[in-house]
LUMDOGU-328953 format. One line per field, with one value per residue (C-alpha): chain; x, y, z. Coordinates in steps of 0.05 Angstrom, whole numbers. Example, Ala and Ser with C-alpha at 12.3 -4.5 7.8 and 13.67 -1.06 7.14 Angstrom:
BEGIN
chaine: c(A,A)
xx: c(246,273)
yy: c(-90,-21)
zz: c(156,143)
END
This chain:
BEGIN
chaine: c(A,A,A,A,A,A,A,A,A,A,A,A,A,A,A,A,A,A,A,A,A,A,A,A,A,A,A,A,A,A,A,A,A,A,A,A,A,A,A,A,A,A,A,A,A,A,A,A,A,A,A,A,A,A,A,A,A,A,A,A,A,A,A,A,A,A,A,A,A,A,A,A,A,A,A,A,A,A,A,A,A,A,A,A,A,A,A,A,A,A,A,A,A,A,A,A,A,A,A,A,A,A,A,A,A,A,A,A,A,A,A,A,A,A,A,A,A,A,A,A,A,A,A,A,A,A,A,A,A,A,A,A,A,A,A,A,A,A,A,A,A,A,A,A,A,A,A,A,A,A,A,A,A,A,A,A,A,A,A,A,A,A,A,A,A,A,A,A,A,A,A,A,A,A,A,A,A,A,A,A,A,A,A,A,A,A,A,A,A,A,A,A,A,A,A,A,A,A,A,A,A,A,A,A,A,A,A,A,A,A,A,A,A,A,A,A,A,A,A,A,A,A,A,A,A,A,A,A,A,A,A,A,A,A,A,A,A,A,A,A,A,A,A,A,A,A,A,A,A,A,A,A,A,A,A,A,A,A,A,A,A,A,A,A,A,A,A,A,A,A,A,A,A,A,A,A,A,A,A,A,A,A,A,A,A,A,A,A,A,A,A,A,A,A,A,A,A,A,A,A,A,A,A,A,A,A,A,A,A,A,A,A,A,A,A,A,A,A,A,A,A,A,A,A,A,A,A,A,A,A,A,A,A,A,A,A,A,A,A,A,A,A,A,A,A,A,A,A,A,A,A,A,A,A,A,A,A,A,A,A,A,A,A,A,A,A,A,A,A,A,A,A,A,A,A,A,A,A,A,A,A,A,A,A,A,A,A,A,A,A,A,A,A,A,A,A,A,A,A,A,A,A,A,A,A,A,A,A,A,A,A,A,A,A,A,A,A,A,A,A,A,A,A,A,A,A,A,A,A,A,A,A,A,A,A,A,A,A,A,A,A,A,A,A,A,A,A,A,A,A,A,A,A,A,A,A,A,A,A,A,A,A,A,A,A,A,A,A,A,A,A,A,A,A,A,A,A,A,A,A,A,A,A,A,A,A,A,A,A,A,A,A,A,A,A,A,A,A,A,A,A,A,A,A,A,A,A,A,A,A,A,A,A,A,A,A,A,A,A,A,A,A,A,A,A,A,A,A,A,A,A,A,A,A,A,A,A,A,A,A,A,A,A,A,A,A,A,A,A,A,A,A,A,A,A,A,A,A,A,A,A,A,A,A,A,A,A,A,A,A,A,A,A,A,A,A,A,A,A,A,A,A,A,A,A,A,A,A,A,A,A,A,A,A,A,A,A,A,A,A,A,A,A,A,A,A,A,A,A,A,A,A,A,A,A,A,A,A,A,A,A,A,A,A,A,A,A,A,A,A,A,A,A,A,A,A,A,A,A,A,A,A,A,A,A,A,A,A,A,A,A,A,A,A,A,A,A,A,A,A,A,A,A,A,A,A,A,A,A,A,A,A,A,A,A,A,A,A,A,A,A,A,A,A,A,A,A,A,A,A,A,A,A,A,A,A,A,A,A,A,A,A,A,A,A,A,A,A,A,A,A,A,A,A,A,A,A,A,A,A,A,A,A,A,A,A,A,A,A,A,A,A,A,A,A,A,A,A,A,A,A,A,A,A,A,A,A,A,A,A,A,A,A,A,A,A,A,A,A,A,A,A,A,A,A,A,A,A,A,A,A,A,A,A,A,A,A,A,A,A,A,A,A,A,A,A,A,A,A,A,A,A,A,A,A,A,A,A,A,A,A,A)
xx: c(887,836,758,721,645,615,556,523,524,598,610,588,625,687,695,671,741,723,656,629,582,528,541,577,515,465,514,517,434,434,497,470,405,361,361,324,268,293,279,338,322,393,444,516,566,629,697,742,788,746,734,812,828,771,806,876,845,821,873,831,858,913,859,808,875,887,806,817,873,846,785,820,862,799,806,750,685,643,599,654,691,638,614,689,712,639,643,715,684,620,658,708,685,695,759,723,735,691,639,632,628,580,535,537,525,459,441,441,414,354,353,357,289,262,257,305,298,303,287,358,367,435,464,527,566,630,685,679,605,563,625,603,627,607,541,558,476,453,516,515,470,419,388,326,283,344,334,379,456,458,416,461,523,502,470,548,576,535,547,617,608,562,614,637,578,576,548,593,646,626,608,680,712,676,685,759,761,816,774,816,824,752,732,667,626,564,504,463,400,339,282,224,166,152,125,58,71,96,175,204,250,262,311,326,330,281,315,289,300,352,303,336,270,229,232,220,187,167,119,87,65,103,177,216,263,202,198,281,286,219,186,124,97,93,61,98,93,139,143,164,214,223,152,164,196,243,232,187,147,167,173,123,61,9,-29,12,14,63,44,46,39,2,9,-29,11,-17,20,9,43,95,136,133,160,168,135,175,224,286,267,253,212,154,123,43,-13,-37,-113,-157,-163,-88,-81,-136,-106,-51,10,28,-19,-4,20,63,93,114,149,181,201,222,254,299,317,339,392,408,423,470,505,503,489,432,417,386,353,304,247,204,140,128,58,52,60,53,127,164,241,294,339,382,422,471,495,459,500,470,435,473,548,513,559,553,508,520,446,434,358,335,263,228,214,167,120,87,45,59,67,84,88,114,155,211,282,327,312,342,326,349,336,351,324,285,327,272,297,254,312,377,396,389,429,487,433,430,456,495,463,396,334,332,255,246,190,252,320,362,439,450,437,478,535,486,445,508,514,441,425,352,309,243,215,142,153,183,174,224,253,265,330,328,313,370,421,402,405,477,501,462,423,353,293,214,200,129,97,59,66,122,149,82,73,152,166,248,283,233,261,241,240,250,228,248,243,164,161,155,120,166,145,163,142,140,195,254,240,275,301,350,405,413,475,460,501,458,517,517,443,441,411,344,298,242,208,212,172,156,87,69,15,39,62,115,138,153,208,236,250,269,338,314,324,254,213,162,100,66,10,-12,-62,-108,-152,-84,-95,-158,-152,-100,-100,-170,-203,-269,-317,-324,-402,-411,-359,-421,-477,-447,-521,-543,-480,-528,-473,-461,-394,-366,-405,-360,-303,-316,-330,-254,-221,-257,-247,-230,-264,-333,-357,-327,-317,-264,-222,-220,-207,-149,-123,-125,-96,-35,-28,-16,27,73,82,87,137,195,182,171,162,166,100,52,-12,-59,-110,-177,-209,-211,-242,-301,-361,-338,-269,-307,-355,-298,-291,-314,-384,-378,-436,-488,-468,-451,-491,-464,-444,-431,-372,-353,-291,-344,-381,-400,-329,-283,-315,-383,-386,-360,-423,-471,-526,-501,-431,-421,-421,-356,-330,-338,-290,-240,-235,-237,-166,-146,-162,-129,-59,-52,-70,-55,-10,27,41,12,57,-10,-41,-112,-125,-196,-195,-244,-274,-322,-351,-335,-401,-382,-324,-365,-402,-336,-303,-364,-372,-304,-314,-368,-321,-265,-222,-230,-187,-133,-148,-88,-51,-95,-79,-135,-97,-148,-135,-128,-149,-216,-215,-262,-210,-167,-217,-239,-181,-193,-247,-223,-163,-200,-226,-160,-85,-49,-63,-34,-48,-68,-50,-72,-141,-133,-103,-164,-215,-184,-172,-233,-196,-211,-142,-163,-170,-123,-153,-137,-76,-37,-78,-61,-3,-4,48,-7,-4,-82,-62,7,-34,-82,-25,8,-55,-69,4,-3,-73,-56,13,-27,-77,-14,-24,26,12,47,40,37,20,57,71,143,167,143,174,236,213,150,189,233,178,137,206,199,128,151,122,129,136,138,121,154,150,203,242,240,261,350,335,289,312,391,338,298,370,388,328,334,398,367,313,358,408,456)
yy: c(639,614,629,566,592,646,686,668,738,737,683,668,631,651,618,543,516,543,525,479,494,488,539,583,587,599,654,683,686,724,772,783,767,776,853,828,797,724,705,657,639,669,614,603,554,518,518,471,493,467,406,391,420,366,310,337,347,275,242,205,216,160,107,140,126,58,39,67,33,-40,-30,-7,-74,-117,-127,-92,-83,-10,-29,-45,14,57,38,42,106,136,111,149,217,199,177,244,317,386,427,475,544,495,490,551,588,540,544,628,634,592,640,696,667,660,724,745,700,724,651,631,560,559,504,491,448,424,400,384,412,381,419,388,386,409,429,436,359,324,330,303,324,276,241,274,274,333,340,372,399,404,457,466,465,392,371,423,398,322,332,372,314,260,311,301,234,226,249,173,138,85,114,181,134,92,166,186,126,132,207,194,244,235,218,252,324,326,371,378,445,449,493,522,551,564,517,534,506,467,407,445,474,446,444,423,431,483,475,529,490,429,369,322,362,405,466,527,567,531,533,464,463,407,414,370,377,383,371,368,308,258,294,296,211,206,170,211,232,301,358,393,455,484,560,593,640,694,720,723,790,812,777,830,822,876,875,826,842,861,800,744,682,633,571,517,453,444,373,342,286,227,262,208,219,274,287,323,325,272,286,248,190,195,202,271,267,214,202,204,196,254,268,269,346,347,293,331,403,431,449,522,570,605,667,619,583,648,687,610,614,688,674,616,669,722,658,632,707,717,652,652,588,530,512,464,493,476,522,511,549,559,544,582,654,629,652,621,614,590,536,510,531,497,483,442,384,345,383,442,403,375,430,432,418,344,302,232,214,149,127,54,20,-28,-29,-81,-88,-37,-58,4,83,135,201,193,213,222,207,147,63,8,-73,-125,-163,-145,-149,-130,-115,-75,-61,-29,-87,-132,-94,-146,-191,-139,-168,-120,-96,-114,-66,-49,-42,-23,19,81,98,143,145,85,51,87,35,-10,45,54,-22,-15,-11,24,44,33,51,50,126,192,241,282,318,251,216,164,215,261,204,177,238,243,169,177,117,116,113,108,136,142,85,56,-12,-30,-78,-109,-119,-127,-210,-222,-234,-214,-183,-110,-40,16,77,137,172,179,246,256,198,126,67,1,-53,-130,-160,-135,-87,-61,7,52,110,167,214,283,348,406,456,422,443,492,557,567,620,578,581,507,489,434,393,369,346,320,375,319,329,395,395,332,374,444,436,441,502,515,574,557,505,499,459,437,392,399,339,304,343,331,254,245,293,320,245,277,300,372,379,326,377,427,384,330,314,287,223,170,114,107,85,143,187,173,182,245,266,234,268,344,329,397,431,474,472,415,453,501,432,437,494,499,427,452,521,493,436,484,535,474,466,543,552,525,562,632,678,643,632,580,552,523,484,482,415,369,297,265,246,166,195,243,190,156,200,195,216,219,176,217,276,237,214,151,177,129,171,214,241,286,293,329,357,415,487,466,438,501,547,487,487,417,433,511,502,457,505,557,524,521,588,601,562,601,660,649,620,680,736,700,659,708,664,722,676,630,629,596,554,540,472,439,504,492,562,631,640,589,619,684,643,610,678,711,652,660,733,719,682,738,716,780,772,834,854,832,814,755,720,666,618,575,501,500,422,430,436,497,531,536,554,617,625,704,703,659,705,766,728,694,723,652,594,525,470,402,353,290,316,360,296,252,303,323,250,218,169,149,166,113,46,2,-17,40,64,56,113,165,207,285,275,265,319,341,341,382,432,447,464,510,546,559,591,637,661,672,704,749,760,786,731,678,608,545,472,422,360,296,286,344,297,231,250,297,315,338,388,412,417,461,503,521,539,598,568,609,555,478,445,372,320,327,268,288,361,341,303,343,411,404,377,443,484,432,451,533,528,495,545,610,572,567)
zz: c(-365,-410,-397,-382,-376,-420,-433,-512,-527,-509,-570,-640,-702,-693,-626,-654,-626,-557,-557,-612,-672,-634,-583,-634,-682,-619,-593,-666,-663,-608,-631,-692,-706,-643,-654,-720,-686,-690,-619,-587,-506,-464,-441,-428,-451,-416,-465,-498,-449,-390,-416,-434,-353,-323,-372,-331,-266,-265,-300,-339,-412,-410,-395,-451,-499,-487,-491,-564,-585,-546,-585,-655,-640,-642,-562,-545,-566,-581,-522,-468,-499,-490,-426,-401,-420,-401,-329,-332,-340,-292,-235,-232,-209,-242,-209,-151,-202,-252,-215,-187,-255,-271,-218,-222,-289,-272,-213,-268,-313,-266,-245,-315,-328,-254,-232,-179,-188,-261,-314,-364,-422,-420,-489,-516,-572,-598,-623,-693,-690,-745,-800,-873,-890,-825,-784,-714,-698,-651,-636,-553,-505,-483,-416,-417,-356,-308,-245,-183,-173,-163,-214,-273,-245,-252,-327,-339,-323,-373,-428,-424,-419,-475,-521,-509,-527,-579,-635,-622,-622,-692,-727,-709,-731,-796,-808,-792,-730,-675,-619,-564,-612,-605,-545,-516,-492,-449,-469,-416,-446,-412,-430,-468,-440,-513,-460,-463,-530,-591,-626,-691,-739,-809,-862,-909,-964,-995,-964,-1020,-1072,-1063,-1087,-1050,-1051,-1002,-934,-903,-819,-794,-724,-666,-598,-538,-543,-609,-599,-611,-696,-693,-671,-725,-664,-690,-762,-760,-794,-856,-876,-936,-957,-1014,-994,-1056,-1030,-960,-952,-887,-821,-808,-871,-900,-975,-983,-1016,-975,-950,-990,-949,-990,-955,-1010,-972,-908,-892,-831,-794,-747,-683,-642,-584,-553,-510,-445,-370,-320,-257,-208,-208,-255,-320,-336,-394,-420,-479,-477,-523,-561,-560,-614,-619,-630,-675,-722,-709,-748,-696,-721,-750,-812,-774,-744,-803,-841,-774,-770,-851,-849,-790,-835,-887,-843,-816,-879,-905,-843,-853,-927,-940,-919,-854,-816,-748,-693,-672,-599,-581,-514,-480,-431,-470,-549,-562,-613,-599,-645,-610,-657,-719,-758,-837,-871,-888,-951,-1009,-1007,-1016,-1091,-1129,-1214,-1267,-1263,-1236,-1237,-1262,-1239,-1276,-1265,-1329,-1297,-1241,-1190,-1130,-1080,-1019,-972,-992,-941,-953,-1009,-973,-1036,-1115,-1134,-1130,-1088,-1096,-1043,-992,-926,-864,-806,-744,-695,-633,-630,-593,-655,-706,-712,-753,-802,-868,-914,-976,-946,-943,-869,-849,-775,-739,-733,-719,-680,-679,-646,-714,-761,-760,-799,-842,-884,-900,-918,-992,-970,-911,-899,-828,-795,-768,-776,-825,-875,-813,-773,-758,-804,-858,-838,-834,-901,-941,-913,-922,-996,-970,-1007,-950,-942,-883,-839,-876,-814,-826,-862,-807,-802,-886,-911,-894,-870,-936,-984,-1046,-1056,-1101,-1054,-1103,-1088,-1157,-1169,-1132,-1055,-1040,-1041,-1050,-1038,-1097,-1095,-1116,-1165,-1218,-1272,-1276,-1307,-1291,-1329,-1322,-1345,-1357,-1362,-1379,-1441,-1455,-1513,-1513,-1555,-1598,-1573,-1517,-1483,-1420,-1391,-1372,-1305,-1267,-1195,-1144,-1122,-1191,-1201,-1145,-1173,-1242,-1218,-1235,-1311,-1344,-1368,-1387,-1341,-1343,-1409,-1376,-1305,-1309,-1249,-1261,-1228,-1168,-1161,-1173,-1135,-1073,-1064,-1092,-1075,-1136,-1122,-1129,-1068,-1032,-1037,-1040,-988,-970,-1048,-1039,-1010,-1014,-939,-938,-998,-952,-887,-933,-954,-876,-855,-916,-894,-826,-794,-844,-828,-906,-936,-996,-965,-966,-1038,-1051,-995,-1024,-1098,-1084,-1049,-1101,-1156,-1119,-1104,-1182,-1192,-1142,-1183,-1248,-1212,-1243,-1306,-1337,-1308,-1341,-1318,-1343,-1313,-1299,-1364,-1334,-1379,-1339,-1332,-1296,-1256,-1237,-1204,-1155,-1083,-1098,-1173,-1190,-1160,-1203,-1270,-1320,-1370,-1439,-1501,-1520,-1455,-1507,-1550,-1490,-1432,-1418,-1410,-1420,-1426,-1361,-1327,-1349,-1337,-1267,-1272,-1251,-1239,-1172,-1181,-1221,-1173,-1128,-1182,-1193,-1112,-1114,-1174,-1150,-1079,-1111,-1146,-1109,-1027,-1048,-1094,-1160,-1201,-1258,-1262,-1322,-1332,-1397,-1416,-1442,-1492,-1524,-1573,-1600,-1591,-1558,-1505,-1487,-1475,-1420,-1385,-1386,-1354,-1300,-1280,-1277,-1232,-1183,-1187,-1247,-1288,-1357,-1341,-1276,-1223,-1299,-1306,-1374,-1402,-1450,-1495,-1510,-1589,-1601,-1640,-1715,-1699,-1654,-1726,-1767,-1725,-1700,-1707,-1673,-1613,-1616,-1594,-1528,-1509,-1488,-1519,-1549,-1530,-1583,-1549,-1613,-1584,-1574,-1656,-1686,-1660,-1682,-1746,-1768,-1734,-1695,-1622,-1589,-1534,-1587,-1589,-1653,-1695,-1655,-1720,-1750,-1694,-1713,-1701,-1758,-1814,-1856,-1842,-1780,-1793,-1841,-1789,-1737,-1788,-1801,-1718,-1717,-1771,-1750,-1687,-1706,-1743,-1690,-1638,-1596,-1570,-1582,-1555,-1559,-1496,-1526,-1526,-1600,-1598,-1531,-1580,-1640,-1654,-1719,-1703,-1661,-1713,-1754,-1704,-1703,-1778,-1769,-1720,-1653,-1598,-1544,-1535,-1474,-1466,-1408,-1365,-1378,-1451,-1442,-1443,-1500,-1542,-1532,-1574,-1629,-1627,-1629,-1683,-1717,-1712,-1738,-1800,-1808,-1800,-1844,-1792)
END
C-alpha cells in the first residue's frame, strides 16, 4: 500500500514523482546538506499517491476531464474552467486514513518545535514542477501562517485545488503537459517567522548575464512573496563565489569579504500576518529606518552565498532558491531550492550581441532583464482583469505581474513594469519566455502614453532603458569557438561595472584598463573632496544632494570609498585572476567641476588637457585628500575584497620625480609597490614617458601606452577639435616611431608593456603593426575584441613567417 504522508528527511530527488520538485529538493537539503550547516526548517509532505486516492475517493476526475476537453473545444472559457474544476476539489473531503496522517504528522511536528499549536506554511508542489526545461514556480498556491487541525486541513484542500487555477492551467497548456498526469503534493514546513524578519531569494548563477561566478540574493522585510510577485524593489546583493570558500568559510582567505554589489532598494512595503478576519497576511508600509537600512548584513550575505554553493555543488548545476530569516532568533533558514531554469539551458559558444546605433530621449530606466532590443507600441494595462486588451507584439507597461499574466507576457514583444526587481516575477517569467523587460522603473505607467512607439534596451549593461520612439539597432551572431588562439596578450577595456558582466563570455586575458573616472561619474556623482570637506559646498541644493546620496553613512566619505571599491570588484570579478588594471582617476578640472560639488574645488583652466590632471593632482594639498580615498577603495578591493588581480596605473605622469611623489602618497595610504604583490603600471602617453623610458622603467612594473593622449602630444593636435580631427591619427609615423621606441626600451628594461588605447580597436593595421613591434598585450573595446583579434593571429603569422 502506498505511503501517503512522509517525513522530509524520509525523501529527497529521487522521490520527485511521489512528491514534486519542490518537496524533493527541500527533503534533499535536509538529507544531505543540513549536516553541512545549511539550515532547512523540518516539515512533511503528502504523495502523488494521496492526491490520485482523494481524486478516486471523490469521484471527481471524470468531471475535471470533460471541463478540459469543453474548454480545449472552445466551449468553455479558462475562467469558468477554472472556477469549475476548483470548486470540484473544494467541495470534497480527504478519505479518514488522509486526514489522520495529516493531522499526526502536524502534532509531531509541533512537538518537534515544542509548540503545540504550531505555525505551518502549506505549499504545493506539482509532480512536474520545477524540471530542467519547465519552471512551474508560482503556478500553485501557498498558505502561509496556518495553525490548528482545521485550519491545515482546509489550506490541504486549496492546494489541491490551486493546481486548477487559471494560470496553472494556461502554463500547462503552453508547456504541453497532460493536465490530469500532473499530480499534486502538499508541503508542510514549519514557518519561519520572516513576518518580523526579512526573506528573499539567491540564484547561483547571474540571472542577467549568465556569469556562473556570482551569486545573485535578493532581500526585504518581512515575508518573501512581496520580492518573488516584484510588488516591492528590493535590495541586491551579488557575491563572487571563487573567494568564498566552504559553507563554513573555510578556505577562504582570512577576512575576504567578496561582496561586489550592495544595492539599496526603495522597500516600500512588506508583508506580514493578518491579525484577525480571513486573510492571513497584509501588506503594510515600511518605515523610514527600513527603507534606508540594508536587509542582511554582510555576515549575512556571505553564510546566504556560501550557503548557494554548497547547493549548487550537491546538485551540480544552477539553482534558483529562497532564503527566510527569522525575527525572533536572527536565524537564517533556506526554504526553497530548485534548478534554475533560464541561463544555465544557453549551451555552446554561440551569443547573440545586440548594440543601438542611435539614441533618443529616455524616457524610463529600471533593471535590464535579458540583453537584447525590442520596438513596438505601449499597451498599458494596470489589472489582471484587463489583460484581454493587450495587443500582440505591443510593449506591455504595467505597475507588476504575477502568474496570472503570463498568457499575455509571451505575446508581448517587451516588458516594462513600475515594480520589482531582478528577482521579481515579471523578471523570472521573462528570462524564461526570452521576453526583453525593464523592471522597477517607478513610473513607467505614469510616463509611457497607450500606443506610444518605444525602444526597450536591454543591451547597455544592467540598467534598461526605454527611449522615445523607434531606434535603430543591429544583431550580431557570434561564434567564439571560431576565435583563434594568440602569442599576444589581448584584453579588453571597460569602464561600466554593468559592462563587464555583459562581456564575460569573451575570452580575454583580463582588463587592460578600467577607467575609474566612469565610476565615479556615473555611480558615486559626488566630487570626492566635498565627500571630506562636505561643509566648503555652499550651493544649497548640491548640498542636500550630497546628504540624500550618503544617507546612512557617518562620514560621507566612507560612501565613496565603499561605492568605488565595489564598482571595481564588479569589473574584476569576471577576469579573475587574470590581470586587472586600473587606472587611477584621470578627469581634467572642467569634468571634475561637474560633479556634485565640483565647482567649489575646481579652478577654470584655458586648456584643462595640459592641465591640472592625472598624477599631479594626486600629490597636490589641493586634492590629496581625494586621492586618499582612492587608494582606501584600492586598497580594500584587493586585500577585503580579495581581487589581489588589481593592478593600479598611474595615469598622466610627467617626470620621474613626480612619480616619486605619487608612489610615496599612495604608500602613505597603504598601497606599497610589492607588498600583498601590488603591481603599479604607468600610463606611457607623454613624449617624456619614451624618452626616459629607463628611468620610468625602474619606478613602474608595466607600461600601458595611451595613444590618443601620445598622438595629441607628439603631433600637437587637440584630440577634442573638430577642426583638426583630420590630423589625429596614432598611425602618423612620429607617432608610430615613438611607440616602437617605448617597446624596445622597456623590453630592454624587463618590463611588460601594453597598449589600451582606441587606435588597435579603430584600425586593424595599427594592430598588426603593434604585433611586429613585439607588444606584449593589446587592450580593445569589447565590441571590437571578435573582430580584431583573427587580425592580430593574421598578423603573427606574418611576422613568424607563418
Amino acid at each position: 500500500m502506498p505511503e501517503h504522508v512522509l517525513w522530509f528527511e524520509e525523501i529527497g530527488m529521487g522521490n520527485v514523482p511521489q512528491v514534486g520538485g519542490k518537496n524533493a529538493s527541500l527533503g534533499e537539503l535536509i538529507q544531505s546538506l543540513k549536516a553541512r550547516g545549511v539550515r532547512v526548517p523540518d516539515g512533511f509532505a503528502t504523495t502523488a499517491a494521496a492526491y490520485r486516492t482523494f481524486l478516486a475517493a471523490n469521484g471527481i476526475e471524470p468531471a475535471m476531464r470533460s471541463r478540459i476537453l469543453a474548454y480545449r473545444a472552445g466551449d468553455a472559457t479558462l475562467r469558468e474552467t477554472g472556477e469549475a474544476i476548483r470548486e470540484l476539489f473544494l467541495a470534497s473531503e480527504f478519505p479518514a486514513d488522509i486526514a489522520e496522517s495529516i493531522r499526526s504528522h502536524y502534532a509531531d511536528l509541533g512537538r518537534r518545535a515544542g509548540r503545540e499549536r504550531l505555525s505551518v506554511a502549506v505549499r504545493s508542489s506539482a509532480t512536474a514542477e520545477d524540471l530542467p526545461d519547465a519552471s512551474f514556480a508560482g503556478q500553485q498556491e501557498t498558505f502561509l501562517n496556518v495553525a490548528g487541525d482545521r485550519e491545515l486541513m482546509d489550506a490541504c484542500r486549496r492546494c489541491y485545488a490551486s493546481l486548477f487555477t487559471d494560470r496553472a492551467i494556461s502554463y500547462r497548456e503552453v508547456k504541453g503537459f497532460d493536465h490530469l498526469d500532473v499530480a499534486l503534493s502538499i508541503g508542510v514546513q514549519r514557518m519561519v517567522r520572516s513576518d518580523v524578519g526579512a526573506s528573499g531569494v539567491m540564484f547561483s548563477i547571474d540571472t542577467d548575464s549568465g556569469f556562473p561566478r556570482a551569486a545573485v540574493i535578493s532581500a526585504a522585510w518581512g515575508l518573501g512573496e512581496t520580492v518573488v510577485q516584484g510588488s516591492i524593489n528590493p535590495d541586491k546583493y551579488l557575491v563572487f563565489k571563487p573567494l568564498l570558500g566552504d559553507v563554513a568559510g573555510e578556505g577562504a582567505a582570512e577576512g575576504i569579504s567578496p561582496i561586489i554589489e550592495k544595492t539599496r532598494g526603495s522597500k516600500a512595503q512588506k508583508m506580514v500576518y493578518s491579525r484577525g478576519g480571513h486573510a492571513r497576511t497584509r501588506t503594510v508600509d515600511t518605515s523610514d529606518a527600513e527603507r534606508r537600512a540594508f536587509v542582511l548584513a554582510d555576515a549575512e550575505i556571505l553564510t546566504l552565498a556560501r550557503w548557494a554553493v554548497t547547493v549548487e555543488e550537491h546538485y551540480g548545476r544552477p539553482m534558483d532558491m529562497e532564503w527566510a530569516r527569522d525575527g525572533e532568533t536572527g536565524e537564517l533558514f533556506m526554504v526553497q531550492a530548485r534548478p534554475e531554469t533560464v541561463q544555465s539551458l544557453k549551451t555552446g559558444s554561440r551569443f547573440t550581441l545586440h548594440h543601438m546605433l542611435e539614441t533618443g530621449t529616455v524616457l524610463a530606466t529600471g533593471a535590464a532583464i535579458g540583453d537584447s532590443i525590442a520596438q513596438g507600441t505601449a499597451c498599458v494595462i494596470r489589472s489582471a482583469a484587463d489583460i484581454e486588451k493587450f495587443r500582440d507584439g505591443a510593449i506591455l507597461v504595467t505597475e507588476m505581474t504575477d502568474p496570472d499574466w503570463v498568457p499575455i507576457m509571451k505575446r508581448a514583444a517587451g516588458i516594462v513594469t513600475d515594480h520589482g526587481g531582478p528577482t521579481s516575477h515579471a523578471a523570472i517569467v521573462s528570462r524564461e519566455l526570452g521576453v526583453p523587460a525593464v523592471v522597477g522603473t517607478g513610473n513607467a505607467t505614469g510616463v509611457l502614453a497607450e500606443g506610444l512607439a518605444v525602444t526597450l534596451s536591454c543591451a547597455e549593461g544592467d540598467q534598461g532603458r526605454v527611449y522615445a520612439g523607434t531606434l535603430a539597432f543591429e544583431t550580431e551572431e557570434v561564434d567564439l569557438g571560431e576565435l583563434p588562439a594568440t602569442r599576444t596578450k589581448v584584453m579588453v577595456n571597460i569602464a561600466s561595472p554593468a559592462a563587464a558582466f555583459q562581456w564575460w563570455r569573451l575570452p580575454a586575458d583580463g582588463v587592460g584598463l578600467a577607467r575609474m573616472e566612469f565610476i565615479i561619474s556615473a555611480l558615486i556623482r559626488v566630487h570626492p573632496m566635498a565627500l571630506v570637506h562636505p561643509e566648503r559646498v555652499t550651493d544649497p541644493q548640491e548640498a542636500a544632494q550630497i546628504r540624500d546620496l550618503t544617507r546612512g553613512y557617518a562620514d560621507p566619505s566612507d560612501y565613496f570609498v565603499d561605492t568605488l571599491a565595489l564598482g571595481i570588484a564588479k569589473i574584476a570579478a569576471p577576469y579573475h585572476p587574470n590581470p586587472v588594471i586600473v587606472r587611477l582617476s584621470d578627469f581634467k578640472t572642467n569634468e571634475y567641476a561637474h560633479l556634485i560639488g565640483g565647482a567649489a574645488f575646481e579652478e577654470a583652466e584655458e586648456n584643462p588637457m595640459l592641465g591640472f590632471r592625472g598624477a599631479s593632482r594626486y600629490y597636490d594639498e589641493r586634492y590629496r585628500e581625494g586621492f586618499a580615498l582612492e587608494c582606501r577603495a584600492l586598497k580594500r578591493v584587493r586585500e577585503r575584497l580579495g581581487f589581489a588581480n588589481i593592478i593600479v596605473m598611474v595615469p598622466f605622469c610627467r617626470t620621474p620625480q613626480e612619480a616619486d611623489k605619487v608612489l610615496a602618497v599612495m604608500a602613505e595610504n597603504g598601497l606599497v609597490r610589492g607588498e600583498h604583490g601590488l603591481q603599479v603600471y604607468m600610463m606611457c602617453e607623454i613624449p617624456s614617458n619614451v624618452v626616459l623610458a629607463e628611468r620610468f622603467a625602474t619606478r613602474f612594473d608595466g607600461f600601458s601606452i595611451g595613444s590618443n593622449d601620445l598622438t595629441q602630444l607628439v603631433l600637437g593636435v587637440d584630440r577634442d577639435s573638430a577642426q583638426l580631427a583630420a590630423l589625429f591619427d596614432e598611425r602618423d609615423e612620429a607617432v608610430m616611431a615613438m611607440i616602437s621606441e617605448a617597446i624596445r626600451k622597456a623590453h630592454a628594461a624587463g618590463i611588460k608593456i601594453g597598449i589600451c588605447g582606441q587606435g588597435p580597436s579603430n584600425h586593424p593595421e595599427f594592430a598588426a603593426f603593434l604585433v611586429s613591434e613585439g607588444i606584449d598585450s593589446i587592450s580593445l573595446n569589447p565590441d571590437s575584441y571578435l573582430r580584431t583579434v583573427p587580425r592580430i593571429a593574421e598578423a603573427e603569422k606574418l611576422v613568424s613567417g607563418g
